[in-house]
C-alpha positions, 0 to 999 in steps of 0.5 A, spaced: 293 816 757 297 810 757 293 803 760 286 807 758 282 804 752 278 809 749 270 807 748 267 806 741 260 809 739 255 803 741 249 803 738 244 797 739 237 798 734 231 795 730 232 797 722 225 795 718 227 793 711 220 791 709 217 785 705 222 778 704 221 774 700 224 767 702 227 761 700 221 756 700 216 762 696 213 764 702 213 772 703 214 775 711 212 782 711 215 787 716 220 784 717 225 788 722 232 785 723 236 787 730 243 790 730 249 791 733 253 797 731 260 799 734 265 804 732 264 810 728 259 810 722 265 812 717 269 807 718 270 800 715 265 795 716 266 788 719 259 785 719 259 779 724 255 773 722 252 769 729 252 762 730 245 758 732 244 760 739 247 767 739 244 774 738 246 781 735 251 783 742 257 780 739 261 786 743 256 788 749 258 792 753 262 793 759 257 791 764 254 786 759 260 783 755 258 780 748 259 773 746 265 776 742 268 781 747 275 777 747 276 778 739 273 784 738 274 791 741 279 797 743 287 794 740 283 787 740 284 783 733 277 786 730 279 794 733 273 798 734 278 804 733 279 802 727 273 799 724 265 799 725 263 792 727 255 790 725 252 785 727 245 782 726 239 776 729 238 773 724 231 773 721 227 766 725 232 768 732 229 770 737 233 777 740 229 782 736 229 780 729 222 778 725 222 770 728 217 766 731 216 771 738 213 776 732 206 778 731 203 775 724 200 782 721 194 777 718 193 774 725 194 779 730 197 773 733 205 770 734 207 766 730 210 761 733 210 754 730 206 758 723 213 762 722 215 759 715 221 757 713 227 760 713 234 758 710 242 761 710 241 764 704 234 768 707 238 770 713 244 773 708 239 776 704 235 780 710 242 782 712 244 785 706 237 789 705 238 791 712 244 794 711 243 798 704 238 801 709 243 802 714 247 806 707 253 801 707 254 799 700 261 794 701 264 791 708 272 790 709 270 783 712 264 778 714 266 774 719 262 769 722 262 761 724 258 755 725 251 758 723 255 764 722 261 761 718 254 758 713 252 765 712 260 768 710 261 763 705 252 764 702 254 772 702 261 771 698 256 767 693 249 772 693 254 777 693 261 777 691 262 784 690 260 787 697 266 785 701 273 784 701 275 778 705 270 772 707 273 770 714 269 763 715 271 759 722 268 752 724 264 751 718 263 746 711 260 746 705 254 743 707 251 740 713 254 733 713 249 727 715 253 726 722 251 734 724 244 732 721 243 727 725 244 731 732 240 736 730 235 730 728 235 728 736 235 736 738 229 737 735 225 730 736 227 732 744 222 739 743 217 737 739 215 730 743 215 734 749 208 735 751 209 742 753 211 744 747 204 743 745 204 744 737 209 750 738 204 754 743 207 753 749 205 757 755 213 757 759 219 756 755 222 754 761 217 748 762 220 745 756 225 740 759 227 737 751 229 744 749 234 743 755 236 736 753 237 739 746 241 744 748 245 738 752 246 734 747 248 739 743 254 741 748 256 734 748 259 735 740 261 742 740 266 740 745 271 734 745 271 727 749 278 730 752 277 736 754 271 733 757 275 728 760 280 732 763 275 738 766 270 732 770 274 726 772 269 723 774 267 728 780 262 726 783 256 731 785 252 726 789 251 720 792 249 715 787 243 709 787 238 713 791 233 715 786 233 716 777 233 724 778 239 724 782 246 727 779 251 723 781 257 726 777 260 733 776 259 732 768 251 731 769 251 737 773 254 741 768 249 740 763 243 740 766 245 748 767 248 748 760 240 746 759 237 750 764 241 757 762 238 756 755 232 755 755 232 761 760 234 766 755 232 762 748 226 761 745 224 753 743 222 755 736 227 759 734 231 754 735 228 749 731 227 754 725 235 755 725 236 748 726 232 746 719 236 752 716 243 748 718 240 742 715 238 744 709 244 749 709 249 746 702 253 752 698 253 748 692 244 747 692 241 749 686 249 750 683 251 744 681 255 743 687 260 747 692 266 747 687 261 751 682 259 755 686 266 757 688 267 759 682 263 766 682 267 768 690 271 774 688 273 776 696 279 773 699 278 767 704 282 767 711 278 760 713 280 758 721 278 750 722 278 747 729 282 740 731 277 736 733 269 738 731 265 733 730 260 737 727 265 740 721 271 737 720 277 742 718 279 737 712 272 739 709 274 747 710 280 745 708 279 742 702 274 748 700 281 753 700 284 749 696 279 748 692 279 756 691 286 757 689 285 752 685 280 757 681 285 763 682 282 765 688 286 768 694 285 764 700 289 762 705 287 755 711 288 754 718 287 749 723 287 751 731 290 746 735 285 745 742 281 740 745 275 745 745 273 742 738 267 746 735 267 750 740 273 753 738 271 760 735 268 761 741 273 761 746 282 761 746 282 768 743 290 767 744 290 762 739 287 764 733 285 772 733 293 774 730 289 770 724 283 774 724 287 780 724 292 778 719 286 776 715 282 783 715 288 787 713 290 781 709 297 779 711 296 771 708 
């Protein structure tokens, strides 16, 4: 019937893929991973690769859409009627995944901040083994950005006959010095708050730095003129009456921003994955990006974002032209927004028609 969208299956599970053995030289045990699968299990796979606050429901559901509804779905740009779209929490998330919130099989006890390190390449790993445990031996596309475009260009370098298409948004070939040092701020923030108390904390809510982390993450991810333009120095309340007052609009929004995070994210989580994105370098161990390019079979459809602080479109740029240096085929584009990095998240409208060129490989 015309104007009626068909529903895809929909499955939200826990797969144990056993013990990991990590990056650093350390081993998890039981390690489970949280997916999301949607569309029928004989169809193409794209596996969708979260960012650093994301979980697994990148599709959701009608009651409670994903965090990626607006790309993927029924006659959208990733088509549930037409692909399996998997994704994944990855290991230290805090959504079901082993991470810091597990009990430690040694101890009886959560980890919390005893949890070990982990790395991209660790996470692609535990995807990988999750998925030869779902059956699924080669996907059409992996798609993913920030902390999800890191683990795209890790999965086409560990495991470059698995997939078709590398489809990497707002990313670069390492974390750049300037990233670092707001991740730095972030982290600093948590662990001096005094309710973080060593990692054992008693409410994550508690933890006013996990909120001002979370604040001074939002304040990169978008741009100074889309911040500008949306506030104009509205003001919320009267302003000099006392320090703990939000006179302007801008303040209230982060402090809910700050607020809203730290109801549904665990603060240790989110120093783990912020150490993981630190220490995310393709080219680590390989010599350097451009080597590490070199073993990459699929195609790369790569999107930046004009204005992201965090991971500049030229850097992704270069790395695409880098790539069909070396005989790949890869193809990049630049989104104008004022969203900045929170680009791949929103304006669907701007840039989905390259996401769906890119999986049937019309670049």
């Amino acid at each position: 019937m015309v104007g009626i969208k068909v529903q895809s299956p929909y499955e939200a599970s826990v797969i144990q893929i056993g013990e990991l053995s990590l990056e650093s030289g350390k081993k998890l045990k039981n390690v489970q991973i949280a997916y999301e699968r949607v569309g029928s299990k004989e169809a193409p796979v794209i596996l969708v690769c979260h960012a650093l606050t994301g979980n697994q429901f990148a599709v959701g559901t009608e009651q409670n859409p994903g965090w990626w509804s607006g790309l993927i779905g029924p006659d959208k740009a990733i088509n549930t009627q037409e692909f399996q779209v998997i994704t994944m929490n990855v290991i230290g998330g805090c959504d079901g995944s082993t991470g810091p919130l597990t009990i430690d099989p040694d101890t009886g006890n959560s980890y919390r901040a005893n949890f070990p390190f982990v790395s991209v390449r660790d996470m692609v790993h535990a995807q990988y083994l999750a998925l030869k445990k779902l059956k699924i031996d080669h996907v059409k596309a992996i798609i993913g950005g920030s902390l999800g475009g890191m683990q795209v260009l890790e999965w086409g370098v560990l495991y470059p006959d698995f997939m078709d298409t590398l489809i990497p948004l707002a990313v670069t070939p390492y974390l750049s010095d300037y990233a670092i040092a707001y991740n730095l701020i972030a982290r600093l923030a948590i662990i001096h708050d005094p309710a973080w108390n060593q990692g054992n904390y008693l409410s994550n809510e508690q933890i006013h730095g996990l909120k001002i982390a979370r604040m001074v993450g939002m304040v990169t991810y978008r741009s100074a003129e889309l911040f500008n333009a949306r506030f104009q120095r509205a003001q919320k309340e009267d302003w000099g009456i006392h320090h703990y007052e939000t006179t302007f609009e801008v303040e209230s929004y982060l402090r809910y921003q700050g607020e809203k995070l730290a109801k549904r994210f665990d603060a240790n989580s989110y120093l783990y994955l912020l150490k993981a994105m630190d220490l995310f370098d393709l080219g680590k161990g390989r010599g350097n990006w451009q080597t590490a390019l070199e073993v990459v079979k699929a195609s790369i459809v790569a999107i930046g974002f004009k204005g992201d602080l965090l991971y500049p479109p030229k850097e992704l740029a270069k790395l695409v032209e880098h790539y069909q240096q070396l005989g790949g085929k890869g193809k990049f584009y630049e989104v104008d927004t004022q969203f900045g990095h929170d680009g791949f998240l929103v304006e669907f409208e701007k840039w989905s028609h390259l996401v769906k060129e890119g999986i049937y490989g019309i670049h």
